[in-house]
C-alpha positions in Angstrom: 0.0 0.0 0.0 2.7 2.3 1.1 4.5 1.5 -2.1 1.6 2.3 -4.5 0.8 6.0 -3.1 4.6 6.5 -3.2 4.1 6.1 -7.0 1.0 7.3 -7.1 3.0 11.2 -6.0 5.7 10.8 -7.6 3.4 10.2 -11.0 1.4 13.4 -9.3 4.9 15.2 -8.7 5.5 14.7 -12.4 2.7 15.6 -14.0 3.1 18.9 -12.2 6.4 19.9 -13.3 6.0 19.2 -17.3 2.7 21.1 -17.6 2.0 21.9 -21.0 0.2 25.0 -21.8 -0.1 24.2 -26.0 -4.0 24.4 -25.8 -4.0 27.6 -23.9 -4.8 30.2 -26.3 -2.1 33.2 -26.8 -2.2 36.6 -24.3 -0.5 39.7 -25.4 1.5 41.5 -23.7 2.4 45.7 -23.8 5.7 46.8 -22.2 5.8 50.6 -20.8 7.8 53.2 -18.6 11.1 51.2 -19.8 14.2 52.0 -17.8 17.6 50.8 -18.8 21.2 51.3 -17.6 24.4 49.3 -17.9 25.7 47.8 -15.0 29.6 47.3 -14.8 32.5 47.7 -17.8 32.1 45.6 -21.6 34.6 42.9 -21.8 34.7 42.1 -18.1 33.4 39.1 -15.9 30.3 41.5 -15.4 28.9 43.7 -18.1 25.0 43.6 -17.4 21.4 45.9 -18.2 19.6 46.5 -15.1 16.4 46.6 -16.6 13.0 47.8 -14.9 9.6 48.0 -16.3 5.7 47.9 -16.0 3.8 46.0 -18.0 0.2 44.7 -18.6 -1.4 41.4 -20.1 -4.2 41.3 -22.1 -6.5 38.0 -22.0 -4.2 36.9 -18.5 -4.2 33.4 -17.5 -4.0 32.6 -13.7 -1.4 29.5 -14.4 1.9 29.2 -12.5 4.8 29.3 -14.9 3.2 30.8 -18.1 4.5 34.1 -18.4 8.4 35.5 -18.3 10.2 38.0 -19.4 14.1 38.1 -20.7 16.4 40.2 -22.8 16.7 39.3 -26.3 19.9 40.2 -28.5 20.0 40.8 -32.5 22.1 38.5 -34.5 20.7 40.0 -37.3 18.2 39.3 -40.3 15.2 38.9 -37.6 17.2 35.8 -35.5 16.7 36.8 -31.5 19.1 35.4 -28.9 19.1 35.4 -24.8 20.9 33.5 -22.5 18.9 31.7 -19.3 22.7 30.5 -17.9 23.3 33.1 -15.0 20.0 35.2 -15.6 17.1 34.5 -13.8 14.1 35.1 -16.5 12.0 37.2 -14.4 8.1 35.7 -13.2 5.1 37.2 -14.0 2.0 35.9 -11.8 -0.3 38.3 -12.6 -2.1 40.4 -14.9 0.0 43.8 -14.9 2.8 44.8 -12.3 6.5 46.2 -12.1 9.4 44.2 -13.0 13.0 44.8 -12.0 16.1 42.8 -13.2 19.7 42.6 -13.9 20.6 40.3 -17.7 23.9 39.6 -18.6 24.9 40.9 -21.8 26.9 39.3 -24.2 29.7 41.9 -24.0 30.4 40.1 -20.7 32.8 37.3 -20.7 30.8 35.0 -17.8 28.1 34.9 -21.0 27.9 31.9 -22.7 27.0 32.5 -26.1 28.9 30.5 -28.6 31.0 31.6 -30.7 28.8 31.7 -34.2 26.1 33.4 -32.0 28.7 35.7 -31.1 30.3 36.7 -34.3 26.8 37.4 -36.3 26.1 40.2 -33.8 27.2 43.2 -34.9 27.6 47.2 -32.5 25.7 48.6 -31.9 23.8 45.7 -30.4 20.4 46.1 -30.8 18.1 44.4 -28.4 14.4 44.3 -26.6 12.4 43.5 -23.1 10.2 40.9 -24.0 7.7 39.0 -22.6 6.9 35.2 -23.1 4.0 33.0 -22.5 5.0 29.2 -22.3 3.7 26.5 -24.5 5.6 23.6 -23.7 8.7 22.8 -21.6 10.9 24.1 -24.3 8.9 26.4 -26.3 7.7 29.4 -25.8 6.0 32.3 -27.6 7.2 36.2 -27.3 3.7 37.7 -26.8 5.1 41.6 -25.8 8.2 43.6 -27.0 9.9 46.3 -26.3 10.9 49.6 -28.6 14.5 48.4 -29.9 17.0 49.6 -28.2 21.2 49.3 -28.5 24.1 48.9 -27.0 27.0 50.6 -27.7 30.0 50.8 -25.1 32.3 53.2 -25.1 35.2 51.6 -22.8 
């Protein structure tokens, strides 16, 4: 008995973490009072965009997980890039709110772009806020965008 409702949580457990939201139709998203600085020197251990926001969701869903936001980076000829590996892709849980966070840019060297990422992009590096809804574990759609903006160090 004790064995079967072991399995019986862990198959719960699982089901939990690999939601997919595929059949939940698409939100959008709008992206306003955008406030942007750099945070540390280009071509050091720490070159980052502290990045705060408001933004508010048309058609919200109530789901835990569905909606994040990131900082997407221009490789050019309409291919967008980010890196999730030290950035934490912020959480939205609800219909409109504030968001503050620091992204890693990929003028710093702890990014880890590769190298063919790295030598399409081209400076001034254009890039945008964005907002994502989830549609499976892997997958997601970009359902609010920032005005394009660029990066252009100096140092």
């Amino acid at each position: 008995m004790k064995k079967t409702l072991g399995l019986v949580i862990v198959a719960f457990l699982t089901g939990c973490t690999s939601q997919n939201y595929s059949d939940v139709s698409d939100s959008q998203a709008v992206i306003s009072n955008l406030k942007v600085s750099e945070v540390g020197t280009p071509r050091t251990d720490k070159h980052q965009l502290h990045v705060k926001f408001d933004y508010s969701i048309k058609n919200y869903k109530a789901l835990d997980g569905l909606y994040t936001c990131s900082v997407l980076f221009s490789t050019g000829k309409g291919e967008w890039v980010t890196q999730t590996i030290g950035n934490d892709p912020c959480q939205i849980d609800s219909r409109s709110g504030s968001v503050s966070m620091e992204w890693t840019t990929p003028l710093s060297t702890s990014a880890d772009y590769s190298d063919e990422v790295l030598k399409k992009m081209q400076l001034p590096l254009k890039y945008q806020v964005a907002i994502h809804q989830k549609k499976t574990k892997s997958r997601d759609n970009v359902i609010g965008m920032s005005e394009p903006l660029y990066l252009s160090p100096k140092r």
